[in-house]
N, C-alpha and C positions, 0 to 999 in steps of 0.2 A: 422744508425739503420736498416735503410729500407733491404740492403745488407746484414747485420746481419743475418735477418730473412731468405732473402732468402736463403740462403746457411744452417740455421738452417732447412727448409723444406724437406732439402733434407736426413737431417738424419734420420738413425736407433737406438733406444736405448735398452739394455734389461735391465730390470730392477727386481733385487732379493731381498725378502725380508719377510716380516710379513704384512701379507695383512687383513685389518682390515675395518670393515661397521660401518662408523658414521651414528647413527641414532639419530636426534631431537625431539623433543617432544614439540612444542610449543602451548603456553598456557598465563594464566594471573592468579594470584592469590591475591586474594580479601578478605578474613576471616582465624584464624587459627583452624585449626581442635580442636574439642573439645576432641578426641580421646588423642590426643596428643599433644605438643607446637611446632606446624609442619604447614606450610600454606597450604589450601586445593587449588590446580593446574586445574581448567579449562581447557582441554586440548582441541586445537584450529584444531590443525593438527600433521601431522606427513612427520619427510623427511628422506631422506637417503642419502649418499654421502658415497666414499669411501674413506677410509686411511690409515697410515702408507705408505708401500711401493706402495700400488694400485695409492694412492694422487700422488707421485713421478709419475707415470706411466702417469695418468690424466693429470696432469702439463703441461710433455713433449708432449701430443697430442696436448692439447689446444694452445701451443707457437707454433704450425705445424710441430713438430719432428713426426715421429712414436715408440710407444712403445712394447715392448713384456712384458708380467710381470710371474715370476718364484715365485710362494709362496704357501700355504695352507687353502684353503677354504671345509667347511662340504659339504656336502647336505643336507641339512634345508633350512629354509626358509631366514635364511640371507646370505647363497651362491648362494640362487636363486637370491634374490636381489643384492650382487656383482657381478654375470653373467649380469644381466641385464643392473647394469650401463655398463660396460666393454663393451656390445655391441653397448650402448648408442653413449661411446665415443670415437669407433672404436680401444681400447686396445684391440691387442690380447691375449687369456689366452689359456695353454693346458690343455685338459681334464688330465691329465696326474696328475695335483696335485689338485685336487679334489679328496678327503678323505670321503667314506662312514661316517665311524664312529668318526669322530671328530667333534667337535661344529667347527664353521667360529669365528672367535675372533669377538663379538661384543660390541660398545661402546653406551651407547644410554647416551643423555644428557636432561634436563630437563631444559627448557629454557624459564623468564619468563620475559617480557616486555626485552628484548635482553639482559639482566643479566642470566649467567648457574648458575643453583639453587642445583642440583646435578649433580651425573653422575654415571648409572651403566656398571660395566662391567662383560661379559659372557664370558668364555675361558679356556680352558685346560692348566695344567700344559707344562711350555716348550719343554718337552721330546717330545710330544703327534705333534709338529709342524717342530719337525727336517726334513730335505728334501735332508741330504749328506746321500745315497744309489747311486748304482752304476749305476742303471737304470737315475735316475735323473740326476745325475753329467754329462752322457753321455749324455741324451739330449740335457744339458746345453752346453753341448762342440761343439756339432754340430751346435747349434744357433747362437754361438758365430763368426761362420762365416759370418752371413747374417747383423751383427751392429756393428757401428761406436764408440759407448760405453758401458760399461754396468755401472749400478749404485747399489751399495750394500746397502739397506738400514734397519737401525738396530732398530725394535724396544722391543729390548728384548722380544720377544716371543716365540721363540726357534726356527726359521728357520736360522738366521746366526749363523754360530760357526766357532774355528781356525778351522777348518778342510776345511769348506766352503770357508773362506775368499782366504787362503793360496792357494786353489786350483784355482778357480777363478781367483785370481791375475796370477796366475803362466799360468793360460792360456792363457789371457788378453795380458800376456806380448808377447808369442809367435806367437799369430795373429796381435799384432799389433791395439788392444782395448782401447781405454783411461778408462780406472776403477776410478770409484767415491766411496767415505763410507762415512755416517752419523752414525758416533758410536755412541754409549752407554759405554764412560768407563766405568762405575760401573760392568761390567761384565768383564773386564779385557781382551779384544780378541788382542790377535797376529796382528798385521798388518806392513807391512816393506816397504815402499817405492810407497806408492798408489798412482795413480793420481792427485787426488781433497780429503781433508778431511776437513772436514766443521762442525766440532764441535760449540754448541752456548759459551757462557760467562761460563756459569758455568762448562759446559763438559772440556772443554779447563782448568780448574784448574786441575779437575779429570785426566785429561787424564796426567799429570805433578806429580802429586800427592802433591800436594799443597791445602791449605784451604782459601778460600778468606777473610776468617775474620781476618789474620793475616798481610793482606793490607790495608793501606787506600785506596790507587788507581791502578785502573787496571793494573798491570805489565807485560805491552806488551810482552817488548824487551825479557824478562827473560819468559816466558810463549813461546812465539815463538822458541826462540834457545833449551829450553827444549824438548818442540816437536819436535823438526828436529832432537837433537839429540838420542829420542827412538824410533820414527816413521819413519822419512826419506822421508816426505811425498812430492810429487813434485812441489802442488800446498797447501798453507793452507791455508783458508778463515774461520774465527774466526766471527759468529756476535754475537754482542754485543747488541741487542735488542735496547732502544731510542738511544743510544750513537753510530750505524751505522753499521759497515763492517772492518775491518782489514783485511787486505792481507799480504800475507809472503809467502817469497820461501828464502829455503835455511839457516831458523832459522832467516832473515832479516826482522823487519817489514819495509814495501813495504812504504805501507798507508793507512790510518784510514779514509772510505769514512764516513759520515753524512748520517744519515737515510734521506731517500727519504717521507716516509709516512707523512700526514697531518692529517688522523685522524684515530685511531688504534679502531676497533669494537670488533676486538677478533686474536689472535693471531696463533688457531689450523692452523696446515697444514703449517703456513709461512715459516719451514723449511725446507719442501718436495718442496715449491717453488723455495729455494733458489739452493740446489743442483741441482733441474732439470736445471735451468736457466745456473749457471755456468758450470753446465757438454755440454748441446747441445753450450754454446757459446766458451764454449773452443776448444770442437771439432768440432768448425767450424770455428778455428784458430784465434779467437778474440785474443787477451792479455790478462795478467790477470785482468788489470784493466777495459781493456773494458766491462770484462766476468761479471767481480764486478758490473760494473754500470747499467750494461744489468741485472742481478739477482737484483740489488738495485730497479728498477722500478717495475719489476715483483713483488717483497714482499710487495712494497709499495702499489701496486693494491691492492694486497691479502689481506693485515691485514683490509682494509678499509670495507671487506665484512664482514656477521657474518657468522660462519661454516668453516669448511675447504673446500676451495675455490682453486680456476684457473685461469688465468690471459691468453687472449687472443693477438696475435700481436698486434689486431686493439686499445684494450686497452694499450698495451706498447707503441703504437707509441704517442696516445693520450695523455696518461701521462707527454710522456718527453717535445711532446710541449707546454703542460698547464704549466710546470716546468723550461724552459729553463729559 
């Protein structure tokens, strides 16, 4: 693991995507409003973290990779606050996609004795986040010579589209990039022979176009060869939430690792965990399995915190020998 790391240190990541501010709100509530059948919220403090594609970016600093991250933040007060963390945690960001007039996509959660109670969210329609223009693409192309991967990360808000994807990849392949995607199939995007796709339990029906209720148990084998034969993807790592980790290349399942985690607090962000993990462990020529078990430690850190969280080496090393 130790070797892992190191050779992880030394990479470069760029990471694309729907760049989002978690903001908490924590508190306790004790009586229900008389106003309404609503509980009245003491509110204790307030925190911020970033996510969506930002978390992926975080991720890969904290495991000692470096990030670039490509998405669209307002000028308001919650793009000042995602400049701030980004500075915090040495991601680089270009002025370049910094939008006067668009809101920063915010999430605030309302959080009470470590149960989320609600959750608002602030954000423009998709169109308002798109970022395929000619100026951007170019950017993107020129960056793309200074890292070792880049990671696509979707969270339906309107910065990836086939237009993106396809290009992206299509560059990817000719520098010689490893490319990662965390889809969203419900938006149906183009994708043909990606790197790493790392769909969870349920995306993986979606993306097949299968209903899981018409199973009694998960069907790997037939969900695997599915995907390989629309997607083509090189590496596919499937999780499965308590039930673990699938692996598969080539429509084959590989093998079904067991969850790592001992106690699960909350679950945001564990996916932005996973693909950072196996994208820097791939391309720093782990195996797939190795890549898997090295992502299995990382999420298992992750879920044990509450918020969307980051898992550092010193925490991976510690984990696997509390674990062995």
């Amino acid at each position: 693991m130790k070797q892992l790391l190191e050779k992880i240190s030394k990479l470069k990541v760029l990471v694309i995507g729907d760049i989002i501010l978690d903001h908490y709100i924590w508190g306790d509530a004790w009586r229900i409003s008389p106003e309404a059948p609503v509980p009245v919220v003491g509110v204790e403090n307030d925190t911020y973290t970033a996510g969506g594609a930002a978390n992926v970016a975080l991720n890969i600093n904290s495991m000692g990779a470096r990030s670039e991250l490509c998405g669209v933040i307002g000028q308001d007060s919650a793009g000042e606050n995602l400049l701030k963390i980004f500075k915090e945690h040495s991601v680089h960001f270009n002025e370049h996609f910094i939008m006067p007039n668009k809101l920063s996509i915010l999430k605030t959660r309302v959080i009470v004795r470590g149960q989320q109670l609600c959750r608002l969210d602030r954000e423009e329609s998709a169109k308002y986040y798109n970022i395929y223009n000619e100026k951007s693409i170019k950017l993107i192309e020129e960056k793309l010579d200074e890292y070792d991967a880049v990671i696509i990360s979707d969270y339906a808000k309107g910065v990836v589209s086939n237009e993106l994807i396809e290009k992206i990849h299509s560059l990817s392949l000719g520098k010689n990039v490893f490319t990662a995607l965390d889809p969203k199939p419900s938006r149906k995007l183009k994708h043909n022979g990606i790197g790493l796709l790392t769909p969870n339990k349920k995306e993986s029906f979606e993306l097949c176009g299968l209903s899981a209720e018409d199973y009694e148990s998960y069907p790997a084998e037939e969900i695997c060869s599915l995907i390989w034969e629309k997607y083509k993807p090189r590496n596919l790592v499937i999780t499965l939430g308590s039930e673990g980790m699938l692996i598969s290349k080539e429509g084959k399942v590989l093998k079904i690792i067991p969850t790592y985690a001992q106690e699960v607090f909350d679950v945001s962000g564990a996916g932005d965990t996973v693909i950072s993990a196996l994208t820097i462990a791939l391309t720093a020529e782990a195996t797939m399995e190795e890549a898997a078990h090295f992502a299995n430690i990382a999420a298992g850190v992750v879920v044990g915190k509450i918020g969307t969280a980051t898992v550092s080496p010193k925490e991976i090393l510690q984990y696997e020998q509390n674990h062995e």
